[in-house]
C-alpha positions as CSV (number, residue, x, y, z in Angstrom):
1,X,-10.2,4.1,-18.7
2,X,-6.6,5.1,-18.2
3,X,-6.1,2.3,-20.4
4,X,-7.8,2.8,-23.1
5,X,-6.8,6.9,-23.0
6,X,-3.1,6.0,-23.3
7,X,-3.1,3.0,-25.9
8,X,-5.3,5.3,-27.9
9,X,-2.9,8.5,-27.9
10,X,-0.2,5.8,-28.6
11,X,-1.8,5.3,-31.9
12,X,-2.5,8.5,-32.8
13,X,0.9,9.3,-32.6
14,X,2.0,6.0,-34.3
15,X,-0.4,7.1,-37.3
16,X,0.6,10.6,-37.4
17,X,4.6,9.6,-37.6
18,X,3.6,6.7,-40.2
19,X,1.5,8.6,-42.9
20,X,4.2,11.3,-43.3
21,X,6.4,8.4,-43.6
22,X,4.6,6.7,-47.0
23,X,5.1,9.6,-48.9
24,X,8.9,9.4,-48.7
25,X,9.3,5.7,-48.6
26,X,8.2,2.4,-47.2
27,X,11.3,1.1,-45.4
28,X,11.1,4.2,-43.1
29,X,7.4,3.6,-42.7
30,X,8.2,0.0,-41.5
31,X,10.7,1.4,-39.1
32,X,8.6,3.9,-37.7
33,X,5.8,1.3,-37.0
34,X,8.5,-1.2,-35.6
35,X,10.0,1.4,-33.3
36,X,6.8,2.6,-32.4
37,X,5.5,-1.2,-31.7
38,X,8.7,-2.2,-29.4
39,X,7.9,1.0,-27.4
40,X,4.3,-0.2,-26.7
41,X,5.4,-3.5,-25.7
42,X,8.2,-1.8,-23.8
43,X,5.3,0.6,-22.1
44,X,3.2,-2.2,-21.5
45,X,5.3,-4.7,-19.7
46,X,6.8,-1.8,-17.6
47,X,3.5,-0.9,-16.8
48,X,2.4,-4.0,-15.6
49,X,5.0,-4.7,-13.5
50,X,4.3,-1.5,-11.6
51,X,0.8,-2.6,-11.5
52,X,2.1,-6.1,-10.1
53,X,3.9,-3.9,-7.8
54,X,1.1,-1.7,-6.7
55,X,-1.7,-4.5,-6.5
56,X,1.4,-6.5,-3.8
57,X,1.6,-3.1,-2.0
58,X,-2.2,-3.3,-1.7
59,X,-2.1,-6.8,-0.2
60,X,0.2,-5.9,1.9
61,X,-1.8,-2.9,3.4
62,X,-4.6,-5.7,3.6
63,X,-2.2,-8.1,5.8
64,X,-1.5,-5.3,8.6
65,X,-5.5,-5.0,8.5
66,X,-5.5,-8.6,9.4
67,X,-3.3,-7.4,12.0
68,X,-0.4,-9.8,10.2
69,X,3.2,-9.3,12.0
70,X,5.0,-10.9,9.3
71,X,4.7,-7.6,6.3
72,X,8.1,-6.7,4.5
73,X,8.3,-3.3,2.7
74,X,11.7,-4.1,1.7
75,X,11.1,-4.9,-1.7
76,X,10.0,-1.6,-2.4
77,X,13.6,-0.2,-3.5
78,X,12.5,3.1,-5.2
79,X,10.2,5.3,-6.8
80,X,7.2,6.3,-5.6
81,X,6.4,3.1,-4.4
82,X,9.1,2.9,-2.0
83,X,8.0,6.3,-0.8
84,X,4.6,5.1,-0.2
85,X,6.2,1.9,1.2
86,X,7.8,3.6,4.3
87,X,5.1,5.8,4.9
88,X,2.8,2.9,5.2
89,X,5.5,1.1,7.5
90,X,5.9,4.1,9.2
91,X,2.2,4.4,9.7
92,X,2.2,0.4,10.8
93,X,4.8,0.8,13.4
94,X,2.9,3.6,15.1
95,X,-0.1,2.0,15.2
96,X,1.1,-1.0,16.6
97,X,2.8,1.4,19.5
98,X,-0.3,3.2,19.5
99,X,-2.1,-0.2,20.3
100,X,0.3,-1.3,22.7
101,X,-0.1,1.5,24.9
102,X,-3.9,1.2,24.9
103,X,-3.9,-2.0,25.7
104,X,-1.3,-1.0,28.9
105,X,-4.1,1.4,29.7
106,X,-6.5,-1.1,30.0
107,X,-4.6,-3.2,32.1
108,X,-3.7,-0.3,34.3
109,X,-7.1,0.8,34.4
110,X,-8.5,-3.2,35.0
111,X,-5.8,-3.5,38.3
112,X,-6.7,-0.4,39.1
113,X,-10.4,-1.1,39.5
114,X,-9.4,-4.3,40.9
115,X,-7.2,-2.7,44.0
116,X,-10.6,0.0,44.4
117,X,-12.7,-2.6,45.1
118,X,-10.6,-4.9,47.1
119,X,-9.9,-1.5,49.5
120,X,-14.0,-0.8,49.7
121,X,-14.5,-4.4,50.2
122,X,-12.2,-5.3,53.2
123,X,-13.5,-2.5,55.4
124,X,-17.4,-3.2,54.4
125,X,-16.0,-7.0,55.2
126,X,-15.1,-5.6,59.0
127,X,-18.2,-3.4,59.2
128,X,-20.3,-6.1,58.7
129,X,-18.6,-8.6,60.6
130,X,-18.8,-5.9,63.7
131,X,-22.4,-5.2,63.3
């Protein structure tokens, strides 16, 4: 839709630059329409390779879902993107820590549980070897 919005104000403004421009002479229509048709493709390609850029980003934010160790947000140099970039390895980095220390917990907690019962069960062990 964004699309469509901006190639459309494109040539409105194309069309309202060119008819002004046939009533003093064709060469600067053609020059006009030229201009304005190397800016387009200028736009466009510019555009899409932000959208590359964006759509890699995305894949990228789908590897660290996959819980993939081998993402680089180097690429992202700057802009926006390499704004978002950092704060999405930021956000990776700490969720990786955050998931290292849960699974410490859980280890501690597991040993933990493990020592408890081995204490209850030695001196159950002697009870019920006296009795």
């Amino acid at each position: 839709m964004r699309d469509k919005k901006r190639r459309l104000i494109h040539v409105l403004l194309t069309a309202a630059l060119v008819i002004p421009c046939l009533f003093f002479s064709i060469p600067c229509t053609v020059m006009v329409t030229v201009t304005s048709a190397v800016f387009f493709v200028f736009y466009e390609l510019l555009f899409a390779q932000r959208r590359s850029k964006v759509m890699k980003l995305c894949d990228n934010i789908d590897h660290i879902l996959r819980s993939d160790d081998l993402i680089s947000f180097d690429e992202y140099k700057e802009g926006e993107l390499s704004v978002l970039s950092a704060e999405i390895h930021k956000m990776t980095i700490r969720l990786r820590e955050q998931n290292a220390e849960l699974k410490n917990e859980k280890q501690f907690a597991k040993e933990a549980l493990e020592d408890i019962s081995h204490q209850l069960r030695t001196p159950l062990t002697s009870v019920m070897m006296i009795l």
